[in-house]
VOSELO-809742 format. One record per atom (N, C-alpha, C): residue in three letters; x negated, y, z. Coordinates in pm, whole numbers, padded with zeros to 5 digits, always signed. Layout:
<zadrens>
ALAXYZ ...
</zadrens>
This chain:
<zadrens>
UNK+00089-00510-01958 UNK+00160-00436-01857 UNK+00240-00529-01767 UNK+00302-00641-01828 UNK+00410-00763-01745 UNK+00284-00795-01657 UNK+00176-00826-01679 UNK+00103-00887-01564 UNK+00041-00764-01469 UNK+00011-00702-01495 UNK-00015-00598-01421 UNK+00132-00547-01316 UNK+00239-00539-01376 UNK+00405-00527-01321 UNK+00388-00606-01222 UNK+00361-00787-01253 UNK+00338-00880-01161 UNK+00221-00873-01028 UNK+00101-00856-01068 UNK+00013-00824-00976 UNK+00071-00738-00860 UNK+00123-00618-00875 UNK+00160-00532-00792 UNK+00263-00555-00706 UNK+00366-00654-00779 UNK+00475-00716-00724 UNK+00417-00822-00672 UNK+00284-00903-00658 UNK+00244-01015-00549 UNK+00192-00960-00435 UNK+00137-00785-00472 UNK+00029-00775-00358 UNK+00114-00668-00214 UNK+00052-00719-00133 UNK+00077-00640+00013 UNK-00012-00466-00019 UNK-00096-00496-00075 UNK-00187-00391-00051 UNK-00234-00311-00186 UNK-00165-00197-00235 UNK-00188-00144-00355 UNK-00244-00017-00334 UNK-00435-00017-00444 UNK-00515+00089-00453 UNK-00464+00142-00518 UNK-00466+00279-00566 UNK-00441+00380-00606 UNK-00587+00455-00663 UNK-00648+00433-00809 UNK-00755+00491-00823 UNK-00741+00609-00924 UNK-00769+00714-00912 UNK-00797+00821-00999 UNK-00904+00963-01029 UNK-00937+00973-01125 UNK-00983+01059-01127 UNK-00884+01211-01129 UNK-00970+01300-01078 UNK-00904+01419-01110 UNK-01005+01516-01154 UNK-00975+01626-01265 UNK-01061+01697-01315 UNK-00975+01787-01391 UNK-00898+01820-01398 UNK-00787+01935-01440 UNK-00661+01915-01348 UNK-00715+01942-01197 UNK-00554+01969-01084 UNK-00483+01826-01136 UNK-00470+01725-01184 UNK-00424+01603-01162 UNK-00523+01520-01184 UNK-00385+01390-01126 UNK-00464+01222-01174 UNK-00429+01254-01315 UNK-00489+01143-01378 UNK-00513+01065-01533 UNK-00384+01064-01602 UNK-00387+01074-01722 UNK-00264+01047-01801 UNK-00237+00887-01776 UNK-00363+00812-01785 UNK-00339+00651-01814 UNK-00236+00606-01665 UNK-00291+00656-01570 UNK-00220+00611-01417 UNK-00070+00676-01466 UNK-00021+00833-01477 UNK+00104+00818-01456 UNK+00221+00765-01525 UNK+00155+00750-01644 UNK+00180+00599-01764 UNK+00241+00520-01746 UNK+00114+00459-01682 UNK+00105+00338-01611 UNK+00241+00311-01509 UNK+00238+00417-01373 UNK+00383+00432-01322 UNK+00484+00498-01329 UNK+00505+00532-01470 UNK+00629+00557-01513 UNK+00671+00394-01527 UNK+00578+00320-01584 UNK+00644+00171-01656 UNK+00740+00098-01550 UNK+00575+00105-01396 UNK+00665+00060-01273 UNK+00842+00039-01295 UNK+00860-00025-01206 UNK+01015-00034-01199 UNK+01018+00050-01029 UNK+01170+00056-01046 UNK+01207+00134-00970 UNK+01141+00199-00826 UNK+01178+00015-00800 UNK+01144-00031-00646 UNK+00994-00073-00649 UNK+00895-00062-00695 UNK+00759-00130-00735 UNK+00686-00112-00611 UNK+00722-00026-00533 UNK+00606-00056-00397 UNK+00697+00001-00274 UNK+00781-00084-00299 UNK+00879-00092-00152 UNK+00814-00210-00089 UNK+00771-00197+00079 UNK+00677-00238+00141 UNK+00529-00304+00097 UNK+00497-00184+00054 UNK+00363-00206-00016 UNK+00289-00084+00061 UNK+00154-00189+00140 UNK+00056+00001+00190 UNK-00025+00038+00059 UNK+00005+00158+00068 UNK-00072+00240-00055 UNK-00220+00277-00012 UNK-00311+00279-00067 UNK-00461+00343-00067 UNK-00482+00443-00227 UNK-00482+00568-00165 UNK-00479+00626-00265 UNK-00619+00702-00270 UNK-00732+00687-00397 UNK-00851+00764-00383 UNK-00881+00814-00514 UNK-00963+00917-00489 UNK-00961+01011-00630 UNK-01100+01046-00597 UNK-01127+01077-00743 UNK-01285+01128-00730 UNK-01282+01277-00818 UNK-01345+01371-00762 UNK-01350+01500-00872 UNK-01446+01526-00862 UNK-01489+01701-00921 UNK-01599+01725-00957 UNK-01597+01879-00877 UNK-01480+01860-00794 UNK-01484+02004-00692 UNK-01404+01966-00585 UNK-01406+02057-00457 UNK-01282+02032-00333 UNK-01177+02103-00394 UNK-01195+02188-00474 UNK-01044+02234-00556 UNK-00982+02191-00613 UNK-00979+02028-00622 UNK-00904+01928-00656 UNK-00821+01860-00563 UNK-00848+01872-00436 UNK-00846+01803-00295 UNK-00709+01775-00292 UNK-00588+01894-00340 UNK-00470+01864-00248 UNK-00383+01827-00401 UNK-00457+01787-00496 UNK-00383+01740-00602 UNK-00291+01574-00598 UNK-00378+01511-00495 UNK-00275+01401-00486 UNK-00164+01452-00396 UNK-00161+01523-00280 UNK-00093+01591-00237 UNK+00021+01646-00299 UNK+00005+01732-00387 UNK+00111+01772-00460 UNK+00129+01713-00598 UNK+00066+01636-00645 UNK+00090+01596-00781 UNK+00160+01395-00751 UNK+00072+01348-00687 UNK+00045+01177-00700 UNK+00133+01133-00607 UNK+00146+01207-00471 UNK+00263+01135-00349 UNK+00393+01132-00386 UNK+00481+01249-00467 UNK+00593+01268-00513 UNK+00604+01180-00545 UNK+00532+01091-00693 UNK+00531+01024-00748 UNK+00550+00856-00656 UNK+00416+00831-00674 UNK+00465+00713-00578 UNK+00588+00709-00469 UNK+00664+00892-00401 UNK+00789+00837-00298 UNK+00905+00809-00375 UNK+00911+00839-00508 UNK+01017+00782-00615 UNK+01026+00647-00654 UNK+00897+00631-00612 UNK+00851+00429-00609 UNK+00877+00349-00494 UNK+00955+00443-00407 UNK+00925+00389-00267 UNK+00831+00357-00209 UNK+00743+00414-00218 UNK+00615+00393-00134 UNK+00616+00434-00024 UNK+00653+00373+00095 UNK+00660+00507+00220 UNK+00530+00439+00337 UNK+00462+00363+00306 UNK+00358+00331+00381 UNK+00205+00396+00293 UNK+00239+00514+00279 UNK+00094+00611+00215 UNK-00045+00608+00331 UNK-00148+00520+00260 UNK-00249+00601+00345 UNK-00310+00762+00347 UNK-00393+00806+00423 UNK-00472+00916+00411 UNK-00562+00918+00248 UNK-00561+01005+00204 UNK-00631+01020+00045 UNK-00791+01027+00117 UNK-00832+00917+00022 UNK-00985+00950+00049 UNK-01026+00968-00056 UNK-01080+01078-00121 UNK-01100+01190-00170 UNK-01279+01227-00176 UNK-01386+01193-00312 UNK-01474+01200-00327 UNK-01513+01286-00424 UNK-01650+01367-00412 UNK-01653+01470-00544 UNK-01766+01333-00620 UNK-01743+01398-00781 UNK-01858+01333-00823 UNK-01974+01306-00778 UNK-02038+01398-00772 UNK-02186+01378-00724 UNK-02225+01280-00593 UNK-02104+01246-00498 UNK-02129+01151-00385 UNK-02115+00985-00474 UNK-02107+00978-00591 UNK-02121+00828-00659 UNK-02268+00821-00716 UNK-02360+00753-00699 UNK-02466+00752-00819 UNK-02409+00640-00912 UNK-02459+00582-01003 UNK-02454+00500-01064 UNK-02577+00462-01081 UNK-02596+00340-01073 UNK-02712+00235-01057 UNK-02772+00186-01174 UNK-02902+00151-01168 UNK-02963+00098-01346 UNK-02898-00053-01351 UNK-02917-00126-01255 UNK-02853-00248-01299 UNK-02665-00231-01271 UNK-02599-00317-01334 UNK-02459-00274-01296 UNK-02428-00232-01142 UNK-02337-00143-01156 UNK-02285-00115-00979 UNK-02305+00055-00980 UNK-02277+00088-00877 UNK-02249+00224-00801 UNK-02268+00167-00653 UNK-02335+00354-00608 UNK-02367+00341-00469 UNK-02274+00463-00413 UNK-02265+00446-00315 UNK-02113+00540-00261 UNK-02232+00617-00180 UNK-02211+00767-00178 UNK-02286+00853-00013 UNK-02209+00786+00073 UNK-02286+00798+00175 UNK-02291+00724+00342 UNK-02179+00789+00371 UNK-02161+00931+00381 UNK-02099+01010+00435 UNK-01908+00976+00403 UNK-01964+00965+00281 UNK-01802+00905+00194 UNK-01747+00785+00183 UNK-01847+00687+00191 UNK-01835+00538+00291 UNK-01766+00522+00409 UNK-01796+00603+00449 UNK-01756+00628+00590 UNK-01625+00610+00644 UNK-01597+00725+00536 UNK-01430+00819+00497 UNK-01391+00675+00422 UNK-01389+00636+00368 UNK-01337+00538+00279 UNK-01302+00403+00394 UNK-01404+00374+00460 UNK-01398+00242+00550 UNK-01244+00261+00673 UNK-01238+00383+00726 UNK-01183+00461+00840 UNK-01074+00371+00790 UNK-01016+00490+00667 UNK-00884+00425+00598 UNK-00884+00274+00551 UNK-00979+00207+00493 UNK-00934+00064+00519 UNK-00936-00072+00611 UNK-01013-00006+00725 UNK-00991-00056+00852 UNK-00815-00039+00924 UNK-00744+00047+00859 UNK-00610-00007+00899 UNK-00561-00099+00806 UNK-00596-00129+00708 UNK-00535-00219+00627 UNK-00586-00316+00708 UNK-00682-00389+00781 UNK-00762-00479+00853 UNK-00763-00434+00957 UNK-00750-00441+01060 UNK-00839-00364+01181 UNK-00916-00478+01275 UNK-00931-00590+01221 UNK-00960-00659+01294 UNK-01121-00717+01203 UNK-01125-00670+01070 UNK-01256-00698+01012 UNK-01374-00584+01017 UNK-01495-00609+00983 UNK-01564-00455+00958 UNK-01566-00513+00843 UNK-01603-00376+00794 UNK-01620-00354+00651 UNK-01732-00260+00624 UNK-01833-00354+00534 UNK-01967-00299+00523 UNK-01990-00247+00339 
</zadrens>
């Protein structure tokens, strides 16, 4: 957890990954930032993405995950990009392939973290 504490405290730019499948993220993530310290992502941009298995999950970072991180000070939140299962395949050799469509959505939002790279 100290290095992980550390990582977050070196980086400019903190993902946010979760699943959701019962109206929240993961037990392991809010765990995880409870441990955070106080201030853990005061000027830090957030990317926050979740994957479910319905759009009736959609506004769960919304009401469940943002609270959270604005107690962390997070106040540079990106847009949630927000995938159902079925837009991931998983591949025979290692890896995952993202739908185009959700690529898409995903790139939008990290072209402000960059705006000066593409991202393929």
């Amino acid at each position: 957890m100290l290095r992980a504490n550390a990582l977050v405290e070196a980086a400019d730019i903190v993902a946010i990954l979760t699943s959701i499948y019962k109206a929240s993220y993961t037990g392991i993530l809010k765990t995880y930032l409870d441990l955070l310290p106080q201030k853990a992502l005061v000027d830090k941009r957030i990317v926050p993405i979740a994957i479910g298995g319905s759009l009736g999950h959609l506004l769960a970072i919304e009401y469940a995950l943002k609270p959270v991180l604005s107690v962390l000070v997070a106040t540079d939140i990106l847009n949630t990009v927000y995938f159902l299962d079925r837009q991931i395949e998983r591949l025979e050799a290692d890896g995952y392939r993202i739908d185009e469509e959700a690529e898409q959505r995903l790139n939008v939002e990290l072209l402000k973290l960059a705006p000066t790279k593409i991202l393929n």
